[in-house]
C-alpha positions in Angstrom: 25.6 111.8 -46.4 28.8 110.5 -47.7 30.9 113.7 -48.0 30.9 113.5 -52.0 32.8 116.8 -53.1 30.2 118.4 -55.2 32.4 120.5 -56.7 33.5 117.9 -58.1 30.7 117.1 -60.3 28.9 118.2 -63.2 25.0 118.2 -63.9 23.6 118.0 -67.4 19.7 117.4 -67.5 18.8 115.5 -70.4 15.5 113.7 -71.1 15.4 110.0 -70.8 13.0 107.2 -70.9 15.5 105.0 -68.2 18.1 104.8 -66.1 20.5 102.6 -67.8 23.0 105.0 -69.3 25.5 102.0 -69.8 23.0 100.9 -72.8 21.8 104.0 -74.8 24.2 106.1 -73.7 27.1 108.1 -75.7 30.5 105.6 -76.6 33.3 107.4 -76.5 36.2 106.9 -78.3 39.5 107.7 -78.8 42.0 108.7 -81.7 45.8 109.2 -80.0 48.5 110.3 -82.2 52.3 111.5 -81.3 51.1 115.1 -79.6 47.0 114.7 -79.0 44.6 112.9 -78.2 41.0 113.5 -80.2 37.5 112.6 -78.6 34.6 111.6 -80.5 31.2 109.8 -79.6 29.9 106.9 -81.1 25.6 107.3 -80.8 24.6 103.4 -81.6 20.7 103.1 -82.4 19.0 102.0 -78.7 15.6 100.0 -79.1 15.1 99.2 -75.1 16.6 95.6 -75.2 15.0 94.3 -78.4 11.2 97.1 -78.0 11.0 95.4 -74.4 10.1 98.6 -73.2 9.0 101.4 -75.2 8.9 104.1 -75.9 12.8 104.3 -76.1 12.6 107.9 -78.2 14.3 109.6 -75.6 17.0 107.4 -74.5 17.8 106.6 -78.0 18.7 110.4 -78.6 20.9 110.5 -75.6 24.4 110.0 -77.5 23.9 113.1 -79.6 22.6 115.5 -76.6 25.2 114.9 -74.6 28.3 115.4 -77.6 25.9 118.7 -77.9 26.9 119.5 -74.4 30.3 118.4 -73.9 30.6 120.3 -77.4 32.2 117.1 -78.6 32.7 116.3 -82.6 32.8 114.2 -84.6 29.7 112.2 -83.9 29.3 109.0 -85.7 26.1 107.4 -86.4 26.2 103.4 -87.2 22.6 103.1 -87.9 22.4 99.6 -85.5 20.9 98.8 -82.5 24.6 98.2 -80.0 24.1 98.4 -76.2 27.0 99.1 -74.0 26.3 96.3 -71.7 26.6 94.0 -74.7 30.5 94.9 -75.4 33.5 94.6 -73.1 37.1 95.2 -74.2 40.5 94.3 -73.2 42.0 98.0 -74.2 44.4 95.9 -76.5 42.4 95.3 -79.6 39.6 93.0 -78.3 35.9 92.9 -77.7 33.9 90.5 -75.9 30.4 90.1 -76.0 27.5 86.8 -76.5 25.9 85.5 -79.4 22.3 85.6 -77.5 22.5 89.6 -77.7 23.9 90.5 -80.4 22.6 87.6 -82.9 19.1 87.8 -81.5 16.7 88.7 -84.1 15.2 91.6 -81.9 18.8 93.7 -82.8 19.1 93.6 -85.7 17.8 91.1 -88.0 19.1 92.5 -91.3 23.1 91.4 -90.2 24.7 88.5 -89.9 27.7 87.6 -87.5 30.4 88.6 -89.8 28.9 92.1 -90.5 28.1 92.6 -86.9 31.9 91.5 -86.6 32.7 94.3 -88.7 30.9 96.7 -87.1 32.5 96.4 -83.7 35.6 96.8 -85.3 35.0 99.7 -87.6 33.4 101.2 -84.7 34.6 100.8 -81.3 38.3 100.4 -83.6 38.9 97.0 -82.3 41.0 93.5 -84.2 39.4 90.9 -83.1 36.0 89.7 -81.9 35.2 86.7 -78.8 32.0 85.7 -78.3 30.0 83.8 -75.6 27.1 82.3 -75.4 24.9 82.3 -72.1 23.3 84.5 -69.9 22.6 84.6 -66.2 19.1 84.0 -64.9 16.8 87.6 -64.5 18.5 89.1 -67.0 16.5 91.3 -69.7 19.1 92.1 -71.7 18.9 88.9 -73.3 22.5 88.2 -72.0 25.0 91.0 -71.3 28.3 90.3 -71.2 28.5 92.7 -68.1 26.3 90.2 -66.1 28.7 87.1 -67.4 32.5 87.8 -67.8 34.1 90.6 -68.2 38.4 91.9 -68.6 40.4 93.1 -66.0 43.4 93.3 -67.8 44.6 93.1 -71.3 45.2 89.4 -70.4 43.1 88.4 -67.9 39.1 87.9 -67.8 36.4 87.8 -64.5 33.8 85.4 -64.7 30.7 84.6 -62.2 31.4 81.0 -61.0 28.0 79.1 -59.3 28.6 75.7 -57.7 24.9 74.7 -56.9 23.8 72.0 -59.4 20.1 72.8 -58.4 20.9 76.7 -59.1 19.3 78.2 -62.2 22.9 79.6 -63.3 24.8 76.3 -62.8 25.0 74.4 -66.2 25.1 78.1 -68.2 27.7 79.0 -66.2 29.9 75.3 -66.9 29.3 75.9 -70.4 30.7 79.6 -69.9 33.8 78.5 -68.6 34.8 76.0 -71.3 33.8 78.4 -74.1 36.3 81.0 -71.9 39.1 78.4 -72.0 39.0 78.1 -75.8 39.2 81.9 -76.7 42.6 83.8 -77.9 43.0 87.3 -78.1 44.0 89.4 -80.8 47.7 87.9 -80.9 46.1 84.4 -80.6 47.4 84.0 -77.2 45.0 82.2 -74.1 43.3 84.3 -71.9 44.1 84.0 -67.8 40.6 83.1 -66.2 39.8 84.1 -62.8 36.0 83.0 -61.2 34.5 84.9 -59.2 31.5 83.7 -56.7 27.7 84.4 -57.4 26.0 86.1 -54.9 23.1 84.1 -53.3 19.8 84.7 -54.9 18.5 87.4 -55.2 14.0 87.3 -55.6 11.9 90.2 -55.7 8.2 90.0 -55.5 9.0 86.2 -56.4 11.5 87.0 -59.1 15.1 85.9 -59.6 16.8 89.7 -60.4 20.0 88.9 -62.4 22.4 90.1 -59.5 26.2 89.2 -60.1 29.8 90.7 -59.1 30.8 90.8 -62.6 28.7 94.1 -63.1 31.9 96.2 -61.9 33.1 99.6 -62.9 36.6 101.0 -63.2 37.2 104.5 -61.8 40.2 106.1 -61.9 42.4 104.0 -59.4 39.7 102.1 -58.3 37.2 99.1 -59.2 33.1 99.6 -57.8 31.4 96.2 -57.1 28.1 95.9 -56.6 27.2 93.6 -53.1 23.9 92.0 -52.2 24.1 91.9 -48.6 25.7 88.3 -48.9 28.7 88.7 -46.1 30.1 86.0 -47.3 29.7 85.6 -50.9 30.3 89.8 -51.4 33.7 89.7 -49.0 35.2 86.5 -50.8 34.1 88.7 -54.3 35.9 91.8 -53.4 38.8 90.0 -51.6 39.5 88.2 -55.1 39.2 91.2 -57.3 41.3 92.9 -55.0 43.9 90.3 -55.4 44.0 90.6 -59.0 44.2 94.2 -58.8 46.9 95.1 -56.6 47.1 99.1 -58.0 43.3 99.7 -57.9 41.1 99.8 -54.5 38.3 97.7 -54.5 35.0 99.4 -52.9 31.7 97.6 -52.4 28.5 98.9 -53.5 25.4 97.9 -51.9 23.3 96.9 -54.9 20.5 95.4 -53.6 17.8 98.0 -54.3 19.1 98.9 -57.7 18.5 95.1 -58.9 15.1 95.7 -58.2 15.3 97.4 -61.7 17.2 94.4 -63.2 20.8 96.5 -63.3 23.7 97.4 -61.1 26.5 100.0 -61.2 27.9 99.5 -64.7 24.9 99.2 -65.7 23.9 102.9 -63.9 27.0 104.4 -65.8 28.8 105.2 -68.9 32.6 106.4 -68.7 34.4 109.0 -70.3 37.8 108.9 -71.1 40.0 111.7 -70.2 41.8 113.2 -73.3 
């Protein structure tokens, strides 16, 4: 229908319990010296959003099948609960991610901030850790960061702006931009802030579905939003982004049915990095 080049894609049928690959699936990571680069995959445990769901069995082995068939090693195993959604990085040394996920006692109760601190680094090979604290209305997750804020640049980070008093997202979202004004990166320097418009509401079978233009993916020399059939709200979304991101070409997404199942595009993928 849309003239993909299937040659241009590659199948692998693995068993899973969901659709959200971004969450339990592999995270891969790189190890560049002078004349290579070196993959490996990092399998974090998967517990379906705190046991929201179960079973889980399946998704939580989908890391490891897939290194099995991209023949990829080494394979590390932190023996954690980590979602991808949780995590967002700057590609400079940085993470970003919310205290209501990670610190929520469905995770992993056993570890406090610092060790989960420690663990992002050790494992995704960051310096330096920023944490929010909110989450947008619908969400399961209990507060992805890929719902909230997320980077654009080394420098620079998206957030979903609401300016409705009477909407659900309002104060969480006030409270999200002052904590966003206080954070430094990794060389202690302020972040640039750019807001981004919430999409009207979107309710299915009388629920509020946690639909936001911050649940992007990069491509390679382009940006994927997802858009809600809000002309207005999804034009003045993409027109921003695209602003900010002179080199990429921003593409809209039509999300709306995919929300239905509480995710968008990031949320539907997991990226690999060429080597």
């Amino acid at each position: 229908q849309h003239r993909c080049p299937l040659r241009n894609i590659e199948f692998f049928h693995i068993r899973t319990n969901e659709s959200w690959c971004r969450d339990h699936g592999p995270a891969f990571v790189l190890k560049r010296t002078k004349h290579r680069s070196k993959i490996a995959i990092v399998d974090w445990g998967f517990n379906a959003w705190g046991g929201k769901y179960p079973p889980y069995d399946d998704d939580d082995a989908v890391p490891t099948n897939i290194a099995k068939a991209l023949r990829i090693k080494p394979i590390f195993n932190p023996g954690i609960i980590m979602e991808g959604g949780a995590v967002d990085f700057n590609g400079a040394g940085t993470v970003l991610t919310t205290t209501d996920c990670l610190l929520n006692r469905n995770r992993n109760p056993h570890l406090s901030k610092t060790e989960i601190e420690q663990y992002l680094k050790d494992y995704y090979g960051q310096r330096h850790v920023c944490w929010l604290t909110g989450g947008i209305e619908g969400d399961d997750t209990d507060g992805h960061i890929d719902d909230l804020a997320r980077f654009i640049s080394p420098t620079k980070i998206v957030f979903a702006t609401e300016t409705n008093p009477k909407d659900a997202n309002f104060r969480t979202l006030q409270r999200v931009r002052k904590q966003l004004d206080k954070l430094r990166d990794q060389d202690g320097q302020p972040f640039e802030i750019v807001g981004i418009p919430m999409p009207k509401p979107v309710i299915h079978d009388g629920q509020r579905l946690p639909a936001t233009y911050v649940n992007f993916l990069f491509i390679n020399g382009a940006l994927l939003v997802p858009t809600y059939r809000d002309k207005r709200n999804d034009r003045l979304a993409i027109e921003i982004l695209q602003r900010h991101l002179p080199k990429h070409k921003v593409i809209g997404i039509d999300c709306t049915e995919l929300i239905w199942g509480l995710g968008a595009i990031h949320c539907l993928s997991q990226q690999q990095p060429a080597v």
